[in-house]
DOTOR-815229 format. One record per atom (N, C-alpha, C, O): z, y, x; chain. Coordinates in steps of 0.05 Angstrom, whole numbers, plus 5000, padded with zeros to 4 digits. Example, Ala and Ser with C-alpha at 12.3 -4.5 7.8 and 13.67 -1.06 7.14 Angstrom:
> 5156:4886:5264:A
> 5156:4910:5246:A
> 5156:4934:5264:A
> 5169:4934:5285:A
> 5142:4955:5257:A
> 5143:4979:5273:A
> 5157:5001:5258:A
> 5161:5023:5268:A
end
This chain:
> 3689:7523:5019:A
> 3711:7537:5007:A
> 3733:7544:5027:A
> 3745:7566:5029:A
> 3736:7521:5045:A
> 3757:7527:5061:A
> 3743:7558:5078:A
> 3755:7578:5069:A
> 3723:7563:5097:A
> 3712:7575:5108:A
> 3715:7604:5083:A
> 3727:7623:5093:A
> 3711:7605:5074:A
> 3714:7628:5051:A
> 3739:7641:5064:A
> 3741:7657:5083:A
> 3765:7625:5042:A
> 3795:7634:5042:A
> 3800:7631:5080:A
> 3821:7643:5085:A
> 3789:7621:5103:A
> 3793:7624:5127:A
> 3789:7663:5132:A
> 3803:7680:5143:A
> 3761:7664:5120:A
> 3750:7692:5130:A
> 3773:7710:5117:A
> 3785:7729:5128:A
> 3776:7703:5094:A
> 3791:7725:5075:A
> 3826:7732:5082:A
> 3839:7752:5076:A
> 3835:7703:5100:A
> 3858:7706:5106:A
> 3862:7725:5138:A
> 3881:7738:5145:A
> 3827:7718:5157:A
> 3833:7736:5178:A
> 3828:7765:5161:A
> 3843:7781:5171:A
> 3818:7773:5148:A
> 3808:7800:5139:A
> 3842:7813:5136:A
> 3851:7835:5143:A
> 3855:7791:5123:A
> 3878:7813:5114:A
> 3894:7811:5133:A
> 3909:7831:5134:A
> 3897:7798:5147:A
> 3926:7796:5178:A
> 3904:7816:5187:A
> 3917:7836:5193:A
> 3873:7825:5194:A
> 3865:7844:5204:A
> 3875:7882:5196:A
> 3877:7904:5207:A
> 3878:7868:5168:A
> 3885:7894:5151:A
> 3919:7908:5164:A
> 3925:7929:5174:A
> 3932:7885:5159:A
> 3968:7879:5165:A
> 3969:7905:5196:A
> 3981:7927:5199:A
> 3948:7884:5218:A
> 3958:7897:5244:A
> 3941:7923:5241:A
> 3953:7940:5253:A
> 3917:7934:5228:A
> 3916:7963:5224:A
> 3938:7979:5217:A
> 3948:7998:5229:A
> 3946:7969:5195:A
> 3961:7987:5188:A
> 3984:7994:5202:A
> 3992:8017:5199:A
> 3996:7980:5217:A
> 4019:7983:5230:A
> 4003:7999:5261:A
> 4018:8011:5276:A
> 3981:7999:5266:A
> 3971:8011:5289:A
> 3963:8039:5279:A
> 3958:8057:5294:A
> 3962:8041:5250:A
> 3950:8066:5249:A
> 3974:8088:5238:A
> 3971:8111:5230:A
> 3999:8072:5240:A
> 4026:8092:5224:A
> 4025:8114:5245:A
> 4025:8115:5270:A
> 4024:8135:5222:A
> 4034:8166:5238:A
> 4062:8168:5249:A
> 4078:8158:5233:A
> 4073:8176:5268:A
> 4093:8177:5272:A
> 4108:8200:5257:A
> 4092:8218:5249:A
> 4131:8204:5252:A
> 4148:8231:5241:A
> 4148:8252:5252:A
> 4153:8250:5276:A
> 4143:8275:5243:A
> 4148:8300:5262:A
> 4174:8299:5275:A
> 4194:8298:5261:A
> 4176:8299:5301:A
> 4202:8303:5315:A
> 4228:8327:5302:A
> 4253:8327:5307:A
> 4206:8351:5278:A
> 4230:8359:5280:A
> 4251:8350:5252:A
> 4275:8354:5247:A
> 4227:8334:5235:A
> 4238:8319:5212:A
> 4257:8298:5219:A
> 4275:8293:5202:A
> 4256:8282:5243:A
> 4273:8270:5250:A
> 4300:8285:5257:A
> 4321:8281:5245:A
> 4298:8297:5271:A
> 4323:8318:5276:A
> 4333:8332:5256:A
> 4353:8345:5260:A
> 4324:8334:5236:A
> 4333:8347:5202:A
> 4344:8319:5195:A
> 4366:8320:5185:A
> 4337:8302:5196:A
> 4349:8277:5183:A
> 4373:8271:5203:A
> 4396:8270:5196:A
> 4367:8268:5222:A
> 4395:8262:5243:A
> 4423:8277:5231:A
> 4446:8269:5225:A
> 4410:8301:5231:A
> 4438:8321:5218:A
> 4447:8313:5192:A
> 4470:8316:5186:A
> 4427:8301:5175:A
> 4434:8301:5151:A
> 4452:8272:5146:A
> 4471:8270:5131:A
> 4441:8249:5164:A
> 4458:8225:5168:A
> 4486:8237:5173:A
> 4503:8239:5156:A
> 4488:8244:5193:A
> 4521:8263:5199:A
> 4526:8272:5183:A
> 4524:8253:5167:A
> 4532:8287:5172:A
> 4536:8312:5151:A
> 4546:8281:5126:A
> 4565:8284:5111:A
> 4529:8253:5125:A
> 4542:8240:5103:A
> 4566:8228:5110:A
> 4567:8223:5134:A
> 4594:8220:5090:A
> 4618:8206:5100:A
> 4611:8172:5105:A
> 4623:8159:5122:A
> 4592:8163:5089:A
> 4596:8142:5083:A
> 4565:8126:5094:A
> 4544:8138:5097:A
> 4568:8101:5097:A
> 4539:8092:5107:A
> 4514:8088:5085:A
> 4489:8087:5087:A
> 4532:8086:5066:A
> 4502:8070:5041:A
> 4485:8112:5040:A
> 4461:8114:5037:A
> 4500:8135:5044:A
> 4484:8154:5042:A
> 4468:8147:5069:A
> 4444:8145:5067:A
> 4478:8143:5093:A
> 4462:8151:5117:A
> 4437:8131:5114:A
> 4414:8138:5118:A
> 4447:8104:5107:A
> 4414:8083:5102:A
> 4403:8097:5093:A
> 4387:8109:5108:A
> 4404:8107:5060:A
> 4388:8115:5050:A
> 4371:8134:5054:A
> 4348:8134:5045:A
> 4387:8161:5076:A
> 4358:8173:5086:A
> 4348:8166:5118:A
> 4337:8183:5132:A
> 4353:8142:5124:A
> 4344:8139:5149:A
> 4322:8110:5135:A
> 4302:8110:5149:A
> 4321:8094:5119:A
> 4295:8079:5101:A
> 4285:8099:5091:A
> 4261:8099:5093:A
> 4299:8125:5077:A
> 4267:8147:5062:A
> 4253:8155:5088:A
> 4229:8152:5092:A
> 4269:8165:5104:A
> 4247:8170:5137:A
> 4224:8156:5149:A
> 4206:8167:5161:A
> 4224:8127:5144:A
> 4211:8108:5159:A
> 4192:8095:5133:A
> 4180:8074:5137:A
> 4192:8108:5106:A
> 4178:8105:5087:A
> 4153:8097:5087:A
> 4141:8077:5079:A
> 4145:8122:5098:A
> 4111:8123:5107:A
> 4100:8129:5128:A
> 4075:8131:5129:A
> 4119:8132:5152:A
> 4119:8139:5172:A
> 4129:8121:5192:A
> 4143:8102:5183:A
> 4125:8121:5217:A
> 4132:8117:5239:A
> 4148:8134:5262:A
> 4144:8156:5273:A
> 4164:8115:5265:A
> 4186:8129:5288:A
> 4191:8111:5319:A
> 4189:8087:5322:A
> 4199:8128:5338:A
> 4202:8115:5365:A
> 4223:8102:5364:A
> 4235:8109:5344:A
> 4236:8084:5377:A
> 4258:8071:5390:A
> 4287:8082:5389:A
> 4309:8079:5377:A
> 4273:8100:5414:A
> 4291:8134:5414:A
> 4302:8147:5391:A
> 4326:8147:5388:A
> 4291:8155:5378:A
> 4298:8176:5351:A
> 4311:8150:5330:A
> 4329:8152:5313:A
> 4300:8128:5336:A
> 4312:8112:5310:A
> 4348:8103:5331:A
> 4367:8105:5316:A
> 4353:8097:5350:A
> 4362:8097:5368:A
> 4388:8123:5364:A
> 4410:8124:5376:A
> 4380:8138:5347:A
> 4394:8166:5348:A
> 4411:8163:5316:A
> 4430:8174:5305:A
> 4390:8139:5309:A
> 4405:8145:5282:A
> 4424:8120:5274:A
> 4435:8119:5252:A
> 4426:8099:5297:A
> 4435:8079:5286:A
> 4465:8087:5298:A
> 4486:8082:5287:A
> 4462:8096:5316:A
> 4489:8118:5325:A
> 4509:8121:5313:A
> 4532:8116:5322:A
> 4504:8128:5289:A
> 4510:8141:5268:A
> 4531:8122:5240:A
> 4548:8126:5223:A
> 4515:8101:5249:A
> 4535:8089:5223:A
> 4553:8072:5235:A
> 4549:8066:5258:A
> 4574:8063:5224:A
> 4599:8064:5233:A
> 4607:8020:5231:A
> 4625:8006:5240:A
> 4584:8012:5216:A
> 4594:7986:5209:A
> 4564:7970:5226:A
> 4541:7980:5228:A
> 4574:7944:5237:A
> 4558:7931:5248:A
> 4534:7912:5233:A
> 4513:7906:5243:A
> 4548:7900:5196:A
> 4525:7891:5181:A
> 4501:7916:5176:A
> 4477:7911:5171:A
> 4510:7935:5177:A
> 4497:7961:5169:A
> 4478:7968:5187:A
> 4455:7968:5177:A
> 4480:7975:5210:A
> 4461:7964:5235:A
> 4451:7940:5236:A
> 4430:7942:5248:A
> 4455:7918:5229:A
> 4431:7902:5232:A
> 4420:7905:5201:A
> 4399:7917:5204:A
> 4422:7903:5187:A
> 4404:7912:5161:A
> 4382:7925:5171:A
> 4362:7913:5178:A
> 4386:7966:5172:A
> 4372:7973:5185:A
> 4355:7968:5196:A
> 4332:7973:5190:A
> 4365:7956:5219:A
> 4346:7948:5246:A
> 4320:7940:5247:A
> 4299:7945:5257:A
> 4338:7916:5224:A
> 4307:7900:5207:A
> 4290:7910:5197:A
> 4267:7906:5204:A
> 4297:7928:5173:A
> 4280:7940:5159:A
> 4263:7961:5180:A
> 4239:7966:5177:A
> 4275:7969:5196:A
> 4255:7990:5209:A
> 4245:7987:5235:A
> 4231:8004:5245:A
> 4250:7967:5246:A
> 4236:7943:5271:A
> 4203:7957:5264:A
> 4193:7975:5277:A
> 4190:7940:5237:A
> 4168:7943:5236:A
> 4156:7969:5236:A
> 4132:7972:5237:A
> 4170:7984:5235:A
> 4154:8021:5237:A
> 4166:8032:5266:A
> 4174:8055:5268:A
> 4167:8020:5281:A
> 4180:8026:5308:A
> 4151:8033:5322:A
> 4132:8018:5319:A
> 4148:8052:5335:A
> 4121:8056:5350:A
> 4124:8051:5375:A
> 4107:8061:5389:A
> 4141:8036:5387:A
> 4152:8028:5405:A
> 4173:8005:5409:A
> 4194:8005:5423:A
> 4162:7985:5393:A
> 4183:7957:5396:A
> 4192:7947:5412:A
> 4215:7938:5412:A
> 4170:7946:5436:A
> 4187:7936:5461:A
> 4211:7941:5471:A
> 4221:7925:5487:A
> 4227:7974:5462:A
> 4238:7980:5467:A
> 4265:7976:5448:A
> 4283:7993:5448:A
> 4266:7956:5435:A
> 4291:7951:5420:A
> 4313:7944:5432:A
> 4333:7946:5418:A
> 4318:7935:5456:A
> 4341:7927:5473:A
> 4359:7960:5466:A
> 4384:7961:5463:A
> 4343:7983:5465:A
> 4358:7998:5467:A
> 4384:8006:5443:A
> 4406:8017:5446:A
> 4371:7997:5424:A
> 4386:7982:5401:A
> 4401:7961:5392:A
> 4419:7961:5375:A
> 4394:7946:5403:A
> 4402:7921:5414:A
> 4434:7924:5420:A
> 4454:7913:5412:A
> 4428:7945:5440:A
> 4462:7944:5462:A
> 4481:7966:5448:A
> 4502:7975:5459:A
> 4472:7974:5422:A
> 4493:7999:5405:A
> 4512:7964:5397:A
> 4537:7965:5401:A
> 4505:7946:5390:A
> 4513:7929:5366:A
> 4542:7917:5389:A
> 4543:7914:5413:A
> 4556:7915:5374:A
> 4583:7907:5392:A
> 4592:7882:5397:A
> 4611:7876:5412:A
> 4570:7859:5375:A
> 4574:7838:5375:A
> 4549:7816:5385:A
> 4527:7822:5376:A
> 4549:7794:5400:A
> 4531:7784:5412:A
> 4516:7769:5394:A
> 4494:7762:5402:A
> 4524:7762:5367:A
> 4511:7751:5340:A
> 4492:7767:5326:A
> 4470:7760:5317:A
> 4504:7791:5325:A
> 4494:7811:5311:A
> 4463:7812:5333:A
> 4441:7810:5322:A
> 4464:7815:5358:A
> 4439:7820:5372:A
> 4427:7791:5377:A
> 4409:7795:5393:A
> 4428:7770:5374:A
> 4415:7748:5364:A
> 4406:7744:5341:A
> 4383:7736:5339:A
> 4423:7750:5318:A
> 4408:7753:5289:A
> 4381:7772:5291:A
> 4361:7766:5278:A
> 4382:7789:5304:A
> 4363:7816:5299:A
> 4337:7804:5314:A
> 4315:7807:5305:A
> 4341:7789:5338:A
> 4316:7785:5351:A
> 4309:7750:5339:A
> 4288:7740:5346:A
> 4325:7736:5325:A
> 4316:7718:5310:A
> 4297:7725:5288:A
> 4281:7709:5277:A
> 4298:7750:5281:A
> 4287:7760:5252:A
> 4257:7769:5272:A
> 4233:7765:5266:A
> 4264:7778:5291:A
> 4237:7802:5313:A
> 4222:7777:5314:A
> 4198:7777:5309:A
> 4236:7750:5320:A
> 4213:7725:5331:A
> 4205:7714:5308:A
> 4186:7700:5310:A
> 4219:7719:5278:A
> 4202:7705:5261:A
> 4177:7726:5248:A
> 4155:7722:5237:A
> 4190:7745:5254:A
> 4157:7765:5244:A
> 4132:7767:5262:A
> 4113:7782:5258:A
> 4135:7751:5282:A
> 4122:7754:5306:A
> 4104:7721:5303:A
> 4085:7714:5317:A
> 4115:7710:5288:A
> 4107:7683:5282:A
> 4084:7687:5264:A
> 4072:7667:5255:A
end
């Protein structure tokens, strides 16, 4: 029995890292329609909301997400974010670059506390 639920538990962490290897990334120019459209909002709860509809079903670089955390004006707000869209990053290694928008040295310990427990 154990040998069963062993196979069935690698099958699905096999499933887990497909899927994250097989996310399409966003058209570059949908990202840049969304960048504008984050601007264009006053307030941050609009800009989350279309920078999580972006990363929905899709995948985005470092860079372009990098473009959008820019954008919002409060530091819990950026790490929220961060989190949520760490995992659709097509390029994680590169989160320092995110990392160094955050103004506070907690705020970029919380974020890679969260990076080392998903990594666990």
């Amino acid at each position: 029995m154990k040998r069963i639920i062993l196979i069935i538990g690698l099958f699905t962490i096999g499933l887990a890292v497909n899927a994250q290897s097989e996310c399409k990334p966003v058209a570059p120019e949908v990202v840049q329609q969304t960048i504008t459209k984050v601007k264009a909002q006053s307030f941050d709860e609009g800009k989350l909301k279309l920078i999580s509809d972006l990363v929905t079903e899709k995948c985005i670089t470092t860079e372009q997400f990098l473009n959008l955390v820019k954008q919002l004006s409060f530091e819990e707000d950026k790490i929220m974010i961060t989190k949520k869209v760490y995992p659709k990053l097509l390029d994680p290694q590169n989160i320092d670059l995110v990392l160094n928008t955050f103004e506070f040295e907690t705020s970029k310990k919380e974020v890679l506390s969260f990076i080392t427990g998903l990594k666990k």
